[in-house]
C-alpha positions, 0 to 999 in steps of 0.5 A: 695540780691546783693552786688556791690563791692565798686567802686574804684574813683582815686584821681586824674581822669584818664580822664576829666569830658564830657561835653556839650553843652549850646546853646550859644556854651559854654561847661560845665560838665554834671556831676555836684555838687547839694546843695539842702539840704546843710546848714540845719545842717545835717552835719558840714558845713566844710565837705560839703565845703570840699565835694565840693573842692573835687568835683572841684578836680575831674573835676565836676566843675558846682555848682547848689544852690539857694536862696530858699536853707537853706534860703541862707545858701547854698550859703555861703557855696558854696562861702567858698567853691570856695573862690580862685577859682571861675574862675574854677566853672560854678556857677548856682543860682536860683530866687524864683517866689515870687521875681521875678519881675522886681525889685525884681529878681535884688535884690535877684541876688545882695544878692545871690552875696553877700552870695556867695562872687562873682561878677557873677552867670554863669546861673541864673533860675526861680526856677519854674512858679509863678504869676509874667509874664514871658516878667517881669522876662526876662527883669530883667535878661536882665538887669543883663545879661547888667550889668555883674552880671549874663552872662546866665539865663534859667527855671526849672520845666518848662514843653512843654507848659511853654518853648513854651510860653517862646519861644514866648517872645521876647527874649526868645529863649535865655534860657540856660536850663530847670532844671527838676526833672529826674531819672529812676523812672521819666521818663514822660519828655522822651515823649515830653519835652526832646525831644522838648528841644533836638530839639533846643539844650537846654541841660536838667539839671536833679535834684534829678537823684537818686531820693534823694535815695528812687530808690537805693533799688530797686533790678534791680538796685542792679543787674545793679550795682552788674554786673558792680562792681558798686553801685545802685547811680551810675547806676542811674546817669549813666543812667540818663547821657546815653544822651548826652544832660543831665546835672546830678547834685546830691546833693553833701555834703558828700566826699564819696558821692562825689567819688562815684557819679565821679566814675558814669563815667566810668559806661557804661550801655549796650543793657541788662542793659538799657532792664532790667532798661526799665522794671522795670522802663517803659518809658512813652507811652503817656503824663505824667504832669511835675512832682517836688519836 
C-alpha cells in the first residue's frame, strides 16, 4: 500500500490558476468550484461558504451549481458565499429540461437570481436533453442573453449527435461548453466528442473529475500520487486537466478539500505516469454512449 505525502497548498498561490478559453475570446480558470451535493445537510452550510471564499481566495474563481441542487438550496449558498464579491466569480447556473421551454427557462433563470442574490448568470446550460425542442430553449436563452440576466449559455450531458443537432440550429454555434461527466475511469468522450469539441474551440467542463471519489482507491492511482508527493484526487484532476481545453470543477464544500484539489496544479504528470494511468484505465478504442451521473 502507498502512502502519499500530505500536499503542501500556500495561503496565498504562488502562481495564478491557468485558464482557457471560451469561444467568444472570454478567458476563465480551468480549475473551478463544484456544488452538486451542497445544501443537503451533509455538513454546516457556513463551512461549505467558508469552502468557497477560500476557494476564490486561491484563484478558482468559477463557481458551477443548479436549480436541480438541493432543490435550490445550493444556490443560496453559493450567493452567501459571493456576497461582495460577485465581480470576481464566472457564476455558472443550469436549467432543468422539465423547465425548459420558452416561458419557463426565463422563469427558472429569475428564481436562480433571486436564490443567488445576482443580477447576472455568466453561463447558463441545459442540464441535459428533454422533451422540450432544442430551437424552444435557445430562443429563451436568447431572450435572457437580451436582457442582460444571462451573458453566455451552453449544454451539458450532450453527446456528438446532440451538439451537431444543436449546430444545426440557427444560432446555435454559440454554445459556450458541453458539461460532461469526465475522469480517469470515463474516458469514452476521448474518442469522438472531445475531440469534435476541440475542433471548434468549445472547451469541455468536466463534472464529477475524481469520480465522486470511488477512483481514489485504486492502487495505480496511490502509486502516481506516492511518486510526486501527492494525493490520488490530485493526480486525478491533474490528469483530467493535462488538456488545455478542459475545465475541472470538483465538488468543493470542504476547506481541506479545497487546498487540495489547487494543490492539483502544480502536479505534472510525465510520459510514465500517463502510461501507468492508460493501463489501468484504457482509452476507448471505439465509440462508447455518453455516460451521466
Amino acid at each position: 500500500m502507498f502512502r502519499a505525502a500530505s500536499p503542501t497548498v500556500p495561503s496565498v498561490p504562488a502562481s495564478p490558476v491557468p485558464t482557457t478559453l471560451l469561444p467568444s475570446g472570454e478567458t476563465v480558470p480551468v480549475l473551478g468550484l463544484g456544488t452538486w451535493g451542497m445544501g443537503e445537510n451533509l455538513r454546516p452550510a457556513d463551512r461549505e461558504v467558508a469552502a468557497l471564499r477560500l476557494g476564490l481566495d486561491l484563484g478558482m474563481t468559477l463557481i458551477d451549481t443548479a436549480e436541480m441542487y438541493a432543490e435550490g438550496r445550493a444556490e443560496e449558498i453559493v450567493g452567501e458565499a459571493i456576497a461582495g464579491r460577485r465581480d470576481e466569480v464566472f457564476l455558472v447556473g443550469k436549467v432543468l429540461p422539465d423547465h425548459a421551454t420558452r416561458t419557463g427557462t426565463i422563469a427558472s433563470c429569475e428564481s436562480s437570481l433571486v436564490r443567488l442574490d445576482t443580477d447576472r448568470i455568466d453561463l447558463y446550460l441545459l442540464h441535459w436533453r428533454g422533451h422540450v425542442p432544442l430551437a424552444e430553449t435557445l430562443e429563451a436563452f436568447e431572450t435572457l442573453k437580451a436582457a442582460g440576466k444571462i451573458r453566455h449559455w451552453g449544454v451539458s450531458n450532450f453527446d456528438v449527435d446532440d451538439m451537431e443537432e444543436l449546430a444545426a440550429l440557427a444560432g446555435g454555434d454559440a454554445v459556450a461548453t458541453n458539461q460532461i461527466l469526465y475522469n480517469p475511469a470515463r474516458r469514452g468522450v476521448e474518442f469522438d466528442l472531445l475531440p469534435w469539441c476541440a475542433e471548434r474551440h468549445i472547451p469541455v467542463m468536466a463534472y464529477s473529475p475524481i469520480e465522486q471519489g470511488r477512483v481514489l482507491k485504486h492502487r495505480v492511482l496511490a502509486a502516481v500520487a506516492h511518486r510526486h508527493g501527492a494525493t490520488p484526487a490530485q493526480v486525478a484532476l491533474a490528469f483530467v486537466l493535462r488538456r488545455d481545453d478542459v475545465i475541472a470543477i470538483p465538488r468543493s464544500g470542504n476547506e481541506k478539500h479545497v487546498r487540495e484539489n489547487r494543490g492539483a496544479l502544480d502536479l505534472h504528470l510525465d510520459a510514465d505516469d500517463l502510461a501507468a494511468l492508460d493501463q489501468a484505465f484504457p482509452p476507448p478504442r471505439r465509440k462508447v454512449p455518453l455516460e451521466m451521473l
